[in-house]
N, C-alpha and C positions, 0 to 999 in steps of 0.2 A: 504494500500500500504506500503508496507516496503521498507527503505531506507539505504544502508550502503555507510557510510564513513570512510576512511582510509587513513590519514596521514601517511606517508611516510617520517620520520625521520632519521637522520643520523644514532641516536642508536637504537630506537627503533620504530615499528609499532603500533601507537594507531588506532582503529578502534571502531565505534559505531553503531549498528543495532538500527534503529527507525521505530516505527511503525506512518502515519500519517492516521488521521480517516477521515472521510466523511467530517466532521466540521473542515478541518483544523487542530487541536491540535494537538500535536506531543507526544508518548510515545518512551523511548527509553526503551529496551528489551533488550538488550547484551551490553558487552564492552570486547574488544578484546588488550591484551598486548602481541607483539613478541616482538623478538629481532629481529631489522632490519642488513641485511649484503650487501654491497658491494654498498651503499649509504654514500657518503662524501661532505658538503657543500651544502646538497638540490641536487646533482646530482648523478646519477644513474653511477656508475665509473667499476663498474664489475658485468656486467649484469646475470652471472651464479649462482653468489652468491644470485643478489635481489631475482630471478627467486625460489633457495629454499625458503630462507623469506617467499616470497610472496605465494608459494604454501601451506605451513604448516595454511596461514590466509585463505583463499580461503578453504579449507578443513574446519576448523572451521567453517565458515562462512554456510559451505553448509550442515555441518550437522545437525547444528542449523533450519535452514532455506532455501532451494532452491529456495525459492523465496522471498531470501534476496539479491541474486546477479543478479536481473533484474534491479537492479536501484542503480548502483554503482558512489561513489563520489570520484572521487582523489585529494587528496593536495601534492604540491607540492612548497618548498620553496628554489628555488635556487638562489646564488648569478648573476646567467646569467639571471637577470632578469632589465627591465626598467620599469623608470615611465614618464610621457608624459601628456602635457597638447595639448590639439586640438579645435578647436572652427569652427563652418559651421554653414550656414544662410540656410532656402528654403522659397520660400515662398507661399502663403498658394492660390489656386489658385479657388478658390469657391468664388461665388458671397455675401454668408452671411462674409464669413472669418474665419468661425468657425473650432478650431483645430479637426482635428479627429486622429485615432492609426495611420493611413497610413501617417502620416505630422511628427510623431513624431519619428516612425522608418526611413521616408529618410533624417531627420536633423541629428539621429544618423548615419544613414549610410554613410550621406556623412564627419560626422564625422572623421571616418577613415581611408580615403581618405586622408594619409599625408604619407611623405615621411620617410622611414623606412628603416634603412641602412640594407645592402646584408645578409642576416641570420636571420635575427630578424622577429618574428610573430607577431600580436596583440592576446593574451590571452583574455581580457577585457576589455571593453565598458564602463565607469562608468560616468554619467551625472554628473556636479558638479552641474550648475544652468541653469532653461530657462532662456531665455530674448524675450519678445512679443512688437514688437514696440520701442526697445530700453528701455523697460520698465524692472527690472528683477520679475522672478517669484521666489516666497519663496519658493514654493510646486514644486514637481521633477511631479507632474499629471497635466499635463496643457491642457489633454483631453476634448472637451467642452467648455473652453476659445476662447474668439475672438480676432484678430488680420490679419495683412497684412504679416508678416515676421515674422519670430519665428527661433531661436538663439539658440545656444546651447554650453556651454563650457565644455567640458570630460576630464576625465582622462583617459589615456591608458597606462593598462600594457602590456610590451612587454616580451616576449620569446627568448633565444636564441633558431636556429632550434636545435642543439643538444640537447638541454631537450627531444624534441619530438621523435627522432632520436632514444636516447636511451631507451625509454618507448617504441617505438615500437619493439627494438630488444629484449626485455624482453617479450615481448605479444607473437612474434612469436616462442622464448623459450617456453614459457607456452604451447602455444595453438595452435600453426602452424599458418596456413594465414587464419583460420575460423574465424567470427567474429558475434556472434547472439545478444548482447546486449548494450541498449543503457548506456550512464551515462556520468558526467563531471568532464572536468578536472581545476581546483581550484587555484588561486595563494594562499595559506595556509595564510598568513599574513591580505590576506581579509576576510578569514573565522574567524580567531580567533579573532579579531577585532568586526566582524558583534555576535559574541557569548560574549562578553566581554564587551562592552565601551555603556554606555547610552547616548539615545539623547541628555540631559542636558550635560555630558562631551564635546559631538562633538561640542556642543554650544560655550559651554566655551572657549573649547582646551585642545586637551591632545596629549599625546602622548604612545600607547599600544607599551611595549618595550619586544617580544616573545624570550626568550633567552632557546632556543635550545642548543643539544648536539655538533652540527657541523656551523651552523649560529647564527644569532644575528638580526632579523627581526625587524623594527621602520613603526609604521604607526603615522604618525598626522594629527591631525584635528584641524579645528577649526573655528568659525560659521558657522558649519555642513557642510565645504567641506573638504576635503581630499587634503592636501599639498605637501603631503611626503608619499611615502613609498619606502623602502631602505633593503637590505637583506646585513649582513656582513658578512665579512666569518670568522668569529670568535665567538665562544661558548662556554658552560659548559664544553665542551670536552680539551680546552686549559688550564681548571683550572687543570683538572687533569692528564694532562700530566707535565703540570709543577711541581705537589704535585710528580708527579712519577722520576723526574727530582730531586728534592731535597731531597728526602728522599734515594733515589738510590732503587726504589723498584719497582714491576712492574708496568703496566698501572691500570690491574683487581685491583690490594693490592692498588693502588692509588685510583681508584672511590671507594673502599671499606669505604675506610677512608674517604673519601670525604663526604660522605652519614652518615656517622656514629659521625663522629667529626666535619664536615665541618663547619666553620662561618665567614663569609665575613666581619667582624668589630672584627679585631683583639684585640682592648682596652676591648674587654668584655670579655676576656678571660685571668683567672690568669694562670701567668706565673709558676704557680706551678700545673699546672694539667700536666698531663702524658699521653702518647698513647703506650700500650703496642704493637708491632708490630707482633712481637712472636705468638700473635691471628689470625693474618692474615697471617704467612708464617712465617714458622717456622726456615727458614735461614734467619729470621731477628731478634737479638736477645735481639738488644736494646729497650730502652724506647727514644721517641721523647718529646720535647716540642708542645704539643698542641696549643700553641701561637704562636710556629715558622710555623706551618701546615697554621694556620690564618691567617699572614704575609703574607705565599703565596698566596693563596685564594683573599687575600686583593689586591692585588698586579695586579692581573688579571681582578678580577671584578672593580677595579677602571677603569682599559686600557679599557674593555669595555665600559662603560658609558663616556669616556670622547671623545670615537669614535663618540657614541647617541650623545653626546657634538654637537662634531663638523658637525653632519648633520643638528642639528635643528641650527647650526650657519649659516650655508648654507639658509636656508630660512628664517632670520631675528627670531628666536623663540626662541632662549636659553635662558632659565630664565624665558618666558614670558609666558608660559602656567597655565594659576588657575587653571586646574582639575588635572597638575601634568603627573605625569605616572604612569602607568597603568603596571604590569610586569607579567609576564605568561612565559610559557614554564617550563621545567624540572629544569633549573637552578635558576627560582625563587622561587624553593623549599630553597633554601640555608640561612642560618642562618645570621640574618644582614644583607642582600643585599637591603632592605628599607631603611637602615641608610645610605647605602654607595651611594644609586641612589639619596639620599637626597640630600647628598653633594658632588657631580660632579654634575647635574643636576643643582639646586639651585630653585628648587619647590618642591611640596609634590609629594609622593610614596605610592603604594600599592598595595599589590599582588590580582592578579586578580580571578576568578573562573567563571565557566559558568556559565550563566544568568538563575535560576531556575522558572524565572516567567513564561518561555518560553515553558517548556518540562515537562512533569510528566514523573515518572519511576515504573518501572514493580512492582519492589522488592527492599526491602531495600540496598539491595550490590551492584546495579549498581547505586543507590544513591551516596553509599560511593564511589563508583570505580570514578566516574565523580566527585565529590567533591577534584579537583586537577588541579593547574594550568598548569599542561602539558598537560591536556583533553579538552580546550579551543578550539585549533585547530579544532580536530576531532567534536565535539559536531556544531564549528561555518559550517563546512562544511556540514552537516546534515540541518541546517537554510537556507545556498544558495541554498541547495535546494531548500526545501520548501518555499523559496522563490517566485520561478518560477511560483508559481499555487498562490500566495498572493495578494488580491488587495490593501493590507494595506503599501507593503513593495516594494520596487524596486527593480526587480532583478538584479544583477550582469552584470546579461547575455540581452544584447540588446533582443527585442525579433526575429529580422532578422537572430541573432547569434545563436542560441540556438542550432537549427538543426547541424551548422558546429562545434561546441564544441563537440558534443554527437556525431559525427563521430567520434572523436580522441579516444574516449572511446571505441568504438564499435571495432576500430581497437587493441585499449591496447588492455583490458581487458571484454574477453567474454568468457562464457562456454555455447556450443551450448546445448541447449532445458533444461534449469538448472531446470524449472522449472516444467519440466515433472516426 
C-alpha cells in the first residue's frame, strides 16, 4: 500500500511517498520539494495560487505512482488552531465488567461532547490517560481490563471552520465537486512530534519547538501527556525580512544570504568577515559586516524563543523540562540557534531529524533528502498514518472518527479513478 504525505508550508511543499508492507514496516520511495504559493501563517490566503503549487505536486506524484494518490495525508499548521483539555465517564454495563472496543470508543465519544464556541471544529481526539475505578491507567489499551466506570481525560485540537472552508475552495479549483479518494487531514505539529520526540523524552518533558517559514509551532510533554500545543504566527520568514529590512535589499537577496551566511549567535562571528553583496545583485555594491547580518538574525531568533518562553510560562514549565527542546523545521537549519534556544529557554537544545529506526529507504538520496529537520513534519504525517492499522501505537484518530476525517479529504483532495 503506498502512502503520501504532504505538508503544506508557508514556503515551501515537503511531501513523502511510503510504501507500507504486509508486516507493517514502512519504506519510503520518493521525496517531493515545491515551492509552496499563496499559503501564509499555516492558512490557505489565495487559493488560485495554492491551487498551481498544488497541481505541479499532484502531477509528480502521479507520474511516479497512480496509486500513490489513493491514500493521501494533509498537514496543516495554522495559527487558527486550539488546544483543549475534556474529560467523560461511561460506565461499563456487563455483568463480568470487562472493558471491550465498544466502552472505549463511547468514553471517547462522549469525550467531545463539550462546548465549542461558533466556528470552531474538533480536528483531534487525543487520550491523555484512563482512569478504571478512580484508579489511573499507565497504558492508553485498557481493552480486556475490568472495572464499573472507566474515565477518560483528552486533548482536543480545534479548527477554525475557515481552514476547512479554504481547502475546500482549492479542491473545487482543482477538481470541481468530484471526489473518489479517501485520506486525512493532520494538525502538522502532531505529526512532527509523533516523527521526532522518544518515549523516554515524553517521560521526562520536552518541549518539540517546529520553527517554520510562516509559524513557530510548540508541543510539550511530559510524563507522557501532552500539555501544550500552541502554533505562533511568527517564523524563519520574519528573520529574513528583517535581514531585507537592514541591508535595504530584497526579500529573495535577503533568504539568499540568510542561507548562505546566516548564524543566530552573533559572538561567533569576527567582526572582520565580509559579505560581498554584489554576488547577489548586482545594484548592491557594497560589502556588509557579517556580524551586523548576525545581530539581526540574533535579534529575531531571541523574540522567538522568548515567545516559546512565555507559553511554557503559561503552564508552570519554563526552565523545568530535562529533555530540553527538541527544534525542527527549516529555521532550525540556522547557525547557532542551539546556543540561542539554550539561553532564552534555560534547558538543553537540539536539532531534531526523523526517527530512522522507524522507516527504511528505497535508495540512498531519499536517505539524504529526509536527513533534514524540515522533513520531520512530512515523514511524522506518513507515521499517523500508519498508525491507524498499529496495535503497538494509538492512533490520532479516535476510531469512531476516522471515517469523518477521510471525508474532508475525499472532499479536498481526489483525482477520480487515479488509479486506473
Amino acid at each position: 500500500m503506498f502512502i503520501t504525505a504532504l505538508d503544506l508550508g508557508s514556503s515551501t511543499i515537503k511531501g513523502v511517498i511510503a510504501q507500507q508492507r504486509k508486516d507493517g514496516s514502512v519504506v519510503f520511495v520518493k521525496t517531493i520539494k515545491k515551492e509552496s504559493k499563496g499559503i501564509k501563517r499555516g492558512d490557505i490566503q489565495y487559493p488560485n495560487e495554492t491551487v498551481k503549487a498544488l497541481s505541479d505536486v499532484l502531477n509528480e506524484i502521479r507520474h511516479f505512482e497512480k496509486k500513490a494518490l489513493k491514500n493521501l495525508v494533509i498537514g496543516l499548521s495554522s495559527t487558527k488552531t486550539g488546544f483543549h483539555l475534556s474529560r467523560a465517564a461511561v460506565s461499563i454495563p456487563r455483568p463480568d465488567f470487562e472493558i471491550i472496543q465498544e466502552d472505549v470508543e463511547r468514553v471517547l465519544q462522549e469525550s467531545t461532547a463539550v462546548n465549542i464556541p461558533p466556528g470552531w471544529q474538533i480536528l483531534h481526539s487525543l487520550p491523555r490517560e484512563f482512569v478504571i475505578d478512580g484508579i489511573e491507567v499507565d497504558d492508553t489499551d485498557v481493552v480486556g481490563l475490568s472495572g464499573k466506570k472507566l474515565e477518560v481525560n483528552v486533548v482536543l485540537i480545534t479548527a477554525f471552520s475557515s481552514v476547512y472552508k479554504n481547502f475546500l475552495k482549492v479542491s473545487q479549483l482543482l477538481f470541481g465537486k468530484k471526489a473518489g479518494l479517501a485520506g486525512t487531514l493532520v494538525f502538522t505539529p502532531l505529526a512532527s512530534e509523533r516523527a521526532v520526540l522518544t518515549k523516554n523524552q515524553r517521560e521526562l518533558g520536552v518541549a518539540m519547538v517546529d520553527i517554520g517559514f510562516g509559524t513557530t509551532s510548540i508541543v510539550v510533554y511530559q510524563d507522557g501527556r501532552m500539555l501544550l500545543s500552541k502554533v505562533l504566527p511568527i517564523g524563519a520568514g520574519n528573520i529574513t525580512n528583517d535581514i531585507a529590512i537592514g541591508l535595504k535589499c530584497s526579500v529573495s537577496v535577503a533568504e539568499k544570504i540568510k542561507r548562505s551566511y546566516g548564524c543566530a549567535y552573533a559572538r561567533d562571528i569576527s567582526v572582520k568577515e565580509k559579505i560581498d553583496l554584489s554576488e547577489y545583485d548586482e545594484n548592491l555594491s557594497s560589502n556588509i559586516s557579517r556580524r551586523y547580518v548576525a545581530e539581526i538574525i540574533e535579534a529575531r531568533v531571541r523574540e522567538i524563543f522568548s515567545l516559546v518562553d512565555a507559553e511554557l510560562k503559561g503552564i508552570a514549565k519554563a526552565g523545568k523540562l530535562p529533555a530540553g527542546a527538541v527544534l525542527v523545521g527549516g529555521g532550525a537549519r540556522l547557525s547557532g540557534i542551539v546556543d540561542i534556544a539554550r539561553d532564552e529557554l534555560r534547558f538543553p537544545a537540539q536539532v531534531g531529524f526523523p526517527n530512522t529506526e522507524e522507516y527504511e529507504t528505497s535508495h540512498g538520496s531519499v536517505a539524504d533528502n529526509l536527513d533534514a529537520p524540515e522533513m520531520v513534519g512530512a515523514c511524522g504525517l506518513i507515521f499517523t498514518k500508519t498508525d491507524t492499522t498499529s496495535k503497538h501505537r494509538p492512533s490520532i484518530f479516535p476510531s469512531q472518527q476516522k471515517e469523518e476525517y477521510g471525508s474532508w479529504i475525499k472532499k479536498i483532495f481526489a483525482i477520480v479513478k487515479a488509479s486506473e
